[in-house]
C-alpha positions as a Python dict, from the first residue, in 0.01 Angstrom:
ca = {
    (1, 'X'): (0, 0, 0),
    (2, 'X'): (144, 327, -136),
    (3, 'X'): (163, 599, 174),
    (4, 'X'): (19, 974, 65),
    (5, 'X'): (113, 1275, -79),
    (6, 'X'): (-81, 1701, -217),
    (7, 'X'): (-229, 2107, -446),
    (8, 'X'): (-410, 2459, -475),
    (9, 'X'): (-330, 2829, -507),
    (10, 'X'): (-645, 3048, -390),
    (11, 'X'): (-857, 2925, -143),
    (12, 'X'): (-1137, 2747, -316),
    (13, 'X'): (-1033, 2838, -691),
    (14, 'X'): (-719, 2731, -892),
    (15, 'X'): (-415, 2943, -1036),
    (16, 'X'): (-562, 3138, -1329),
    (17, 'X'): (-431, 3491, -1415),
    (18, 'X'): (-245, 3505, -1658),
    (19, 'X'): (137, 3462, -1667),
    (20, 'X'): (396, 3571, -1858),
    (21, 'X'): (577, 3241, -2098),
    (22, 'X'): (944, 3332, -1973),
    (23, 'X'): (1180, 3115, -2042),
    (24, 'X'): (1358, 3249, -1708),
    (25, 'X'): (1217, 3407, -1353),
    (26, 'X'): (1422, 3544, -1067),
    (27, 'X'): (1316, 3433, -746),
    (28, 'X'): (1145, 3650, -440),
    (29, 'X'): (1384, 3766, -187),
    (30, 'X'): (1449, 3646, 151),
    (31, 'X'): (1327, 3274, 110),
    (32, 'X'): (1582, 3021, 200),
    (33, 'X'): (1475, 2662, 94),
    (34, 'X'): (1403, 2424, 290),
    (35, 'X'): (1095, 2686, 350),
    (36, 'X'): (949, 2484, 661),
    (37, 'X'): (1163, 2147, 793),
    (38, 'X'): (912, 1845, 797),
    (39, 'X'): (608, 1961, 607),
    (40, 'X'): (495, 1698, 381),
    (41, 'X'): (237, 1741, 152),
    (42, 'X'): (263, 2111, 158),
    (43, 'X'): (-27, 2356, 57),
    (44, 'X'): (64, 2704, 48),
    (45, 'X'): (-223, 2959, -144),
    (46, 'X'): (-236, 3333, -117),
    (47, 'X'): (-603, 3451, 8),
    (48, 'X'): (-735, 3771, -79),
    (49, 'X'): (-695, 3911, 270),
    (50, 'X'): (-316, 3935, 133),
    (51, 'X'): (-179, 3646, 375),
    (52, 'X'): (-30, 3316, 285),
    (53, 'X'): (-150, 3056, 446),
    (54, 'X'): (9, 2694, 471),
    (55, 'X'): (-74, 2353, 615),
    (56, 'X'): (77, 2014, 552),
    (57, 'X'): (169, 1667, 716),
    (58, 'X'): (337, 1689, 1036),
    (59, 'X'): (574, 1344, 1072),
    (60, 'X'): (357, 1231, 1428),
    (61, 'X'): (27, 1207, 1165),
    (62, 'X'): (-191, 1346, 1449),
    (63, 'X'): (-330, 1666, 1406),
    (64, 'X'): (-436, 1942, 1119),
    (65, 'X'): (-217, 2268, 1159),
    (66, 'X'): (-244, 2563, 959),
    (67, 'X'): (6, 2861, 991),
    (68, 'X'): (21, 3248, 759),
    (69, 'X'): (270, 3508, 723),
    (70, 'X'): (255, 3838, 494),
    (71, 'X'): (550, 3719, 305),
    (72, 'X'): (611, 3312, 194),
    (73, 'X'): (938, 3341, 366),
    (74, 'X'): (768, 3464, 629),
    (75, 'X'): (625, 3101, 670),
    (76, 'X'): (955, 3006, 817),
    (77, 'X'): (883, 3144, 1146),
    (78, 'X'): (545, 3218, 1135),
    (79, 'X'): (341, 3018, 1437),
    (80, 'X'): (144, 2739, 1358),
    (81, 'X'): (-191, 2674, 1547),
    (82, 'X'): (-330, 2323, 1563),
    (83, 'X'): (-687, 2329, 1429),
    (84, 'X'): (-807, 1962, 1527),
    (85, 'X'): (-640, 1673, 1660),
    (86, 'X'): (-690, 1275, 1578),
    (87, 'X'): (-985, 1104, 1747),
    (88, 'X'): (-949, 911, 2054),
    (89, 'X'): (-1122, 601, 1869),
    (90, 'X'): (-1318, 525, 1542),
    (91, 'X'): (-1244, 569, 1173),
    (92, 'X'): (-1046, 922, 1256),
    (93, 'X'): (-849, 790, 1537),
    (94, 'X'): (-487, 706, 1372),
    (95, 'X'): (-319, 902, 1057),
    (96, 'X'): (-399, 1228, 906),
    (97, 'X'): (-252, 1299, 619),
    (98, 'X'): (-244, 1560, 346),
    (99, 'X'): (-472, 1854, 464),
    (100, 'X'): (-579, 2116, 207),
    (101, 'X'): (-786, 2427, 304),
    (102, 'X'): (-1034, 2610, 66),
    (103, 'X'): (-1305, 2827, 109),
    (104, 'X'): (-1618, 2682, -44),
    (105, 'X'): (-1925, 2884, -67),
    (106, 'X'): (-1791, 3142, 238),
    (107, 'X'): (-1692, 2859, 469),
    (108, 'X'): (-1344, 2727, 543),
    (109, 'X'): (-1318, 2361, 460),
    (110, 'X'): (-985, 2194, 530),
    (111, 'X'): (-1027, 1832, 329),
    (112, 'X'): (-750, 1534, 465),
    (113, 'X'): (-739, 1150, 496),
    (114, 'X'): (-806, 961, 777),
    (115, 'X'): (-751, 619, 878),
    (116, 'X'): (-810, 444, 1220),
    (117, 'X'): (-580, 339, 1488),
    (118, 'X'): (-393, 12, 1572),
    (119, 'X'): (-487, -261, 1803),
    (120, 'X'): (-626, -485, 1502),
    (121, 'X'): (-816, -196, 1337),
    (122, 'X'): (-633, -186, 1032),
    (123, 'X'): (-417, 163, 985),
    (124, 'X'): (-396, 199, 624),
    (125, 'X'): (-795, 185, 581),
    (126, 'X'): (-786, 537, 485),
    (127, 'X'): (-1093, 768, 369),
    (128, 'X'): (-1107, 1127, 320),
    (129, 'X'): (-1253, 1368, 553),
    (130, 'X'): (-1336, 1723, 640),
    (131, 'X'): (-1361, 1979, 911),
    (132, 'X'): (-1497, 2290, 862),
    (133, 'X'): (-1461, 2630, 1067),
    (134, 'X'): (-1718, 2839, 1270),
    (135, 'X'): (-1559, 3159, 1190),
    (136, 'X'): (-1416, 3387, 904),
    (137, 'X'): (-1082, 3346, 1059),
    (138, 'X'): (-941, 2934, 1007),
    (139, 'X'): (-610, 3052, 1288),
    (140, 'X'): (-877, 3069, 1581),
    (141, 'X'): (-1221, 2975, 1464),
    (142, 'X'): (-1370, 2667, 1616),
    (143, 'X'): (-1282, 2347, 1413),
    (144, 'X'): (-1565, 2040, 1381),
    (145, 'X'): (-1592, 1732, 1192),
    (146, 'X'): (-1797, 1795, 842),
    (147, 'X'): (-1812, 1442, 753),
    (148, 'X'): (-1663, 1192, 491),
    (149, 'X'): (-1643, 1177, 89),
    (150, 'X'): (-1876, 1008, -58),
    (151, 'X'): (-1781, 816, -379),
    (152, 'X'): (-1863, 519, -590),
    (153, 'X'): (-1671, 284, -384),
    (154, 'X'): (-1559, 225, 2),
    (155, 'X'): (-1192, 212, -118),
    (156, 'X'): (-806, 361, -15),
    (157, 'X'): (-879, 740, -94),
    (158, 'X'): (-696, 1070, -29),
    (159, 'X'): (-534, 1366, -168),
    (160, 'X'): (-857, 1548, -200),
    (161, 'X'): (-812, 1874, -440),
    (162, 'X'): (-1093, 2172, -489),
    (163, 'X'): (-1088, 2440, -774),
    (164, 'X'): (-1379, 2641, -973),
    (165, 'X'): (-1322, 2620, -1376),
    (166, 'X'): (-1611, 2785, -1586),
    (167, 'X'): (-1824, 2808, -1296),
    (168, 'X'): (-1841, 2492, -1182),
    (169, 'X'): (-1662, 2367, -872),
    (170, 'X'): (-1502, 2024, -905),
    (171, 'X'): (-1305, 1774, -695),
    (172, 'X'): (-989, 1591, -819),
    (173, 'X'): (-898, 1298, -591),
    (174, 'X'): (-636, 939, -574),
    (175, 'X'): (-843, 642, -517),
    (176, 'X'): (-778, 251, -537),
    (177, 'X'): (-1100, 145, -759),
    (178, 'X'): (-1210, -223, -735),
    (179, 'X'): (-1092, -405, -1040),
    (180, 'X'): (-792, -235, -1114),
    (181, 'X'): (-515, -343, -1012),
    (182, 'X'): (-314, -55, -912),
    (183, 'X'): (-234, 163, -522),
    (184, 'X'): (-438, 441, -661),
    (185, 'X'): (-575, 646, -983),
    (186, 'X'): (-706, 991, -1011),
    (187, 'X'): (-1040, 1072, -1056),
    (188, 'X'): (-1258, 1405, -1134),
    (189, 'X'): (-1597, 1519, -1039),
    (190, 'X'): (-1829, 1824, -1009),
    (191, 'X'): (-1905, 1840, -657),
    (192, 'X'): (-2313, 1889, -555),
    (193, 'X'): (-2162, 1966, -191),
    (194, 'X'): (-1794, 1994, -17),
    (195, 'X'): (-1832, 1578, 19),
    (196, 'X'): (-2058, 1466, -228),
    (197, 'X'): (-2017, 1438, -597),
    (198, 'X'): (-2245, 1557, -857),
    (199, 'X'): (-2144, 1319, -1123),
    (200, 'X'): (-2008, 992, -1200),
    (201, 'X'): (-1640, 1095, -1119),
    (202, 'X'): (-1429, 1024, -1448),
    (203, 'X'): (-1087, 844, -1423),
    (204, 'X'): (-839, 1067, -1545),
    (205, 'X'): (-495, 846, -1493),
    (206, 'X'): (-409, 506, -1398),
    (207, 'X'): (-11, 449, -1330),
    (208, 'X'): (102, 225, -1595),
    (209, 'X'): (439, 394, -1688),
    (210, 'X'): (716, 251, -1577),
    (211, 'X'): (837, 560, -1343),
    (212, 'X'): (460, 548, -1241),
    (213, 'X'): (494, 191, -1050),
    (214, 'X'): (827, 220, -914),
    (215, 'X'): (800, 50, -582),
    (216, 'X'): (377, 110, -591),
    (217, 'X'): (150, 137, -905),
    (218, 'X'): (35, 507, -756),
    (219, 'X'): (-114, 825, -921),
    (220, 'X'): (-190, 1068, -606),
    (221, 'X'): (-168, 1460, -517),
    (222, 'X'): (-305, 1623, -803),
    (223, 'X'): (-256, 1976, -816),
    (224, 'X'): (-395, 2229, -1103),
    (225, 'X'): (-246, 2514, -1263),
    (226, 'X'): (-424, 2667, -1518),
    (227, 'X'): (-233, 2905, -1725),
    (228, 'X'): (-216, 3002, -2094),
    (229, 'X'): (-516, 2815, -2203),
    (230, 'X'): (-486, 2526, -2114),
    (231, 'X'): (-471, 2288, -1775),
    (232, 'X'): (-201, 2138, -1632),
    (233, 'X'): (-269, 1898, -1322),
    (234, 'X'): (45, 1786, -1192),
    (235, 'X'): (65, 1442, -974),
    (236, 'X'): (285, 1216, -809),
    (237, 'X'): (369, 871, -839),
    (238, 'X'): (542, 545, -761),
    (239, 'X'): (698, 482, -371),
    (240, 'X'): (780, 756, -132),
    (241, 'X'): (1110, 717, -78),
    (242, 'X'): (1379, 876, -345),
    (243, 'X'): (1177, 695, -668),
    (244, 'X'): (880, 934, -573),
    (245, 'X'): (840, 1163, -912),
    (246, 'X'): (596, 1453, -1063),
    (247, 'X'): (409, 1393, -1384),
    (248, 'X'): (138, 1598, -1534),
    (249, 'X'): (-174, 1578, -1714),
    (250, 'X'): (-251, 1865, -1978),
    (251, 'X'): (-551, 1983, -2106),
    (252, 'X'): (-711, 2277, -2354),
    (253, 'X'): (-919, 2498, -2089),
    (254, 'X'): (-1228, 2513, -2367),
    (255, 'X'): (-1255, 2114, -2333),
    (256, 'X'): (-1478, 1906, -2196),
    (257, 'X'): (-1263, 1806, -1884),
    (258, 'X'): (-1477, 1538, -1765),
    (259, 'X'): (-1391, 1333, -2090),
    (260, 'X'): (-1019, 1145, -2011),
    (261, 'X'): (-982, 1194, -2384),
    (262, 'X'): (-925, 1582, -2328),
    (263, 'X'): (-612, 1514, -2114),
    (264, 'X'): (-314, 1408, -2258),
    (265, 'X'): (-21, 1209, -2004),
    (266, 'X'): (309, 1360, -2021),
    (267, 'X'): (551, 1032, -2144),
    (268, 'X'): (820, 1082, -1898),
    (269, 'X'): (845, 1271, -1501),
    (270, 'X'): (853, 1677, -1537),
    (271, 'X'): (1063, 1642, -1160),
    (272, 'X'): (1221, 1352, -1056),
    (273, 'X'): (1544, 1352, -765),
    (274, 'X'): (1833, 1549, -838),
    (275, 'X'): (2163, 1362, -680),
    (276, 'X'): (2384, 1647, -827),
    (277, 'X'): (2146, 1950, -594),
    (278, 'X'): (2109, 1614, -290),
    (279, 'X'): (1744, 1675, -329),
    (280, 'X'): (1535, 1330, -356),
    (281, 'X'): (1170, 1230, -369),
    (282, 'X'): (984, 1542, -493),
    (283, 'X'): (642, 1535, -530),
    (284, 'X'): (292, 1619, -365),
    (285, 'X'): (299, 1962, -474),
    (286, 'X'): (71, 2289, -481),
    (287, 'X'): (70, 2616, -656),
    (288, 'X'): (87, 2939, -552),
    (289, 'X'): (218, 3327, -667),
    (290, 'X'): (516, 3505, -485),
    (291, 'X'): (430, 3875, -367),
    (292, 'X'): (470, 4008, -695),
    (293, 'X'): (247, 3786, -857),
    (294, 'X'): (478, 3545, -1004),
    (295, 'X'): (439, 3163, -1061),
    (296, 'X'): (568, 2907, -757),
    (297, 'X'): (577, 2558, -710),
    (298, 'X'): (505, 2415, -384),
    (299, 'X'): (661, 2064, -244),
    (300, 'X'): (813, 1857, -44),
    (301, 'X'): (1154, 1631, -77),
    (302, 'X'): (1443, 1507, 147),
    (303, 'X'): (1750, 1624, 148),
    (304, 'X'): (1922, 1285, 157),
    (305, 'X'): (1853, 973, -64),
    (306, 'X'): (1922, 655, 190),
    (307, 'X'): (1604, 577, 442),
    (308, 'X'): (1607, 344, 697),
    (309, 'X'): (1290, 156, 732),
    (310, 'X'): (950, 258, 617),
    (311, 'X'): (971, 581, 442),
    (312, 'X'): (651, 717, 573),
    (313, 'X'): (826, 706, 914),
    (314, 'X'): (1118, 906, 812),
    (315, 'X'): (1017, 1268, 938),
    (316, 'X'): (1197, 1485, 673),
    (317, 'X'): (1055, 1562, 377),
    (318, 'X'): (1118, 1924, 407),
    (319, 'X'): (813, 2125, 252),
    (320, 'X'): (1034, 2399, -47),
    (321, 'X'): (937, 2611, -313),
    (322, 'X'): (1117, 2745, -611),
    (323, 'X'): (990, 2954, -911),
    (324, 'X'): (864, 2794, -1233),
    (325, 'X'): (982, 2833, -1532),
    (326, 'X'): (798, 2808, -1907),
    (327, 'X'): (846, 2746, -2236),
    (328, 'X'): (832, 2942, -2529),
    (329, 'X'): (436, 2794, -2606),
    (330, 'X'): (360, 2826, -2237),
    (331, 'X'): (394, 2474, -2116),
    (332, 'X'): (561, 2487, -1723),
    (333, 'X'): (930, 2372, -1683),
    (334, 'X'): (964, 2197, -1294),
    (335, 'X'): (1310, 2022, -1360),
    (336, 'X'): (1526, 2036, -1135),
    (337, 'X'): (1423, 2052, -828),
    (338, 'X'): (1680, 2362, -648),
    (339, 'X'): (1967, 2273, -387),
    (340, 'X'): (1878, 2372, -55),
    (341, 'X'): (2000, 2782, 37),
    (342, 'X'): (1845, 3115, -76),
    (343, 'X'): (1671, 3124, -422),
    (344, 'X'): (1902, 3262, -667),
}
């Protein structure tokens, strides 16, 4: 069984103003990468209230925590409250991973998967859940239980993603679906509400490449940017140790994106480790804009390739951002992933 990975830019919505096809960017000042030491499955969006807010996977898998700064390197530092913690029993009572906040409908949502604790409940049963906040502000507003996804099957699920394109609000999600043969796909739906769908969800990617299966047969963490006309949902695959990899799905922003056809697979990784900057496993990425309104990627790696045991047990996959880069028709350039220090 694979172990998760994550997504968004603006609360509730996806990256979509328009950006510049550079072929180079310079990086914001004062961020110095690692951003924040073991944040896995990092989310990091701008809201319109001009803060940046983050959450991500803390290594004990116990609790949701969201922190904001003015600045992303601000994020550093910046104090981190813990908006719900792990049930003392039941179906919420072990791991949380891979939280994602968006604000659906003028409510703060925060989606992440759940699974139950030991002592013969089995661990890795995990669902995706939600909590939702009382108050306008998600750093003190009271945090309660929403409920769980519901979806075709009762089946390994997580990595829950929200955006609005064309007016309708969808969901993109991993999911192991009975029959295939695989750790997880990815799937897309309109939603009706914040946990149910409003459509048969369509199965967008199964991992059958061979940097897809390395280790597990996984497609997780999708994560959309939507930039010069077209959609790019980004994903990660295969094991989570140094193997772990980014591919991306692409499609035209006028198509019908509930049809697979529409999106094409890219044929080989667009980030995979980079031994020569000692930066390994990237992956479960989000999207978000630096303070001057230029494109970042979001994610999370280690600095070191050798793991001892089970790699979801080793604490340090650092959560780092670096600017993206395009190409001359617009497509977005991830490769490599930077060494850690200040951006250049």
């Amino acid at each position: 069984m694979t172990h998760p990975t994550r997504r968004l830019v603006l609360a509730g919505g996806a990256l979509t103003a328009a950006a510049p096809a550079l072929a180079r960017t310079r990086a914001p000042a004062g961020i110095v990468n690692p951003l924040v030491r073991q944040r896995a499955d990092a989310q990091i969006f701008r809201h319109t209230d001009g803060w940046y807010y983050m959450t991500g996977s803390v290594p004990e898998y116990d609790r949701l925590v969201l922190r904001r700064a003015r600045t992303l390197a601000g994020l550093t530092t910046a104090r981190e409250a813990v908006l719900w913690r792990h049930q003392a029993s039941g179906p919420m009572s072990g791991f949380l991973w891979a939280p994602e906040l968006h604000l659906i409908d003028g409510r703060w949502i925060m989606y992440f998967a759940a699974g139950p604790s030991g002592g013969g409940a089995d661990v890795f049963r995990i669902r995706t859940y939600a909590v939702t906040c009382d108050g306008a502000d998600p750093m003190t507003g009271r945090w309660t239980v929403l409920g769980e996804l519901q979806t075709p099957w009762d089946s390994f699920n997580l990595d829950s993603t929200s955006f609005v394109h064309r007016g309708t609000r969808y969901l993109a999600w991993a999911q192991r679906e009975p029959g295939i043969e695989t750790n997880s796909n990815l799937y897309l739906a309109p939603l009706a509400t914040p946990l149910t769908l409003a459509a048969k969800p369509a199965r967008l990617s199964v991992p059958t490449l061979g940097w897809e299966v390395r280790g597990y047969k996984v497609n997780e963490a999708p994560a959309l940017l939507a930039r010069n006309g077209r959609l790019f949902l980004t994903y990660s695959a295969s094991a989570t140790d140094a193997r772990y990899c980014m591919g991306m799905l692409t499609a035209r922003d006028d198509a019908d994106i509930m049809d697979p056809a529409a999106w094409s697979k890219s044929r080989v990784p667009v980030m995979t480790s980079s031994p020569a900057h000692k930066i390994y496993g990237p992956g479960h990425n989000s999207f978000t804009v630096d303070e001057r309104g230029r494109d970042m990627l979001v994610y999370h790696a280690r600095d070191y390739e050798a793991i001892k045991g089970d790699p979801l047990f080793d604490p340090n996959r650092h959560t780092r951002v670096q600017p993206i880069r395009y190409t001359a028709d617009g497509v977005p350039l991830f490769n490599p992933p930077v060494a850690n220090g200040p951006l250049a």
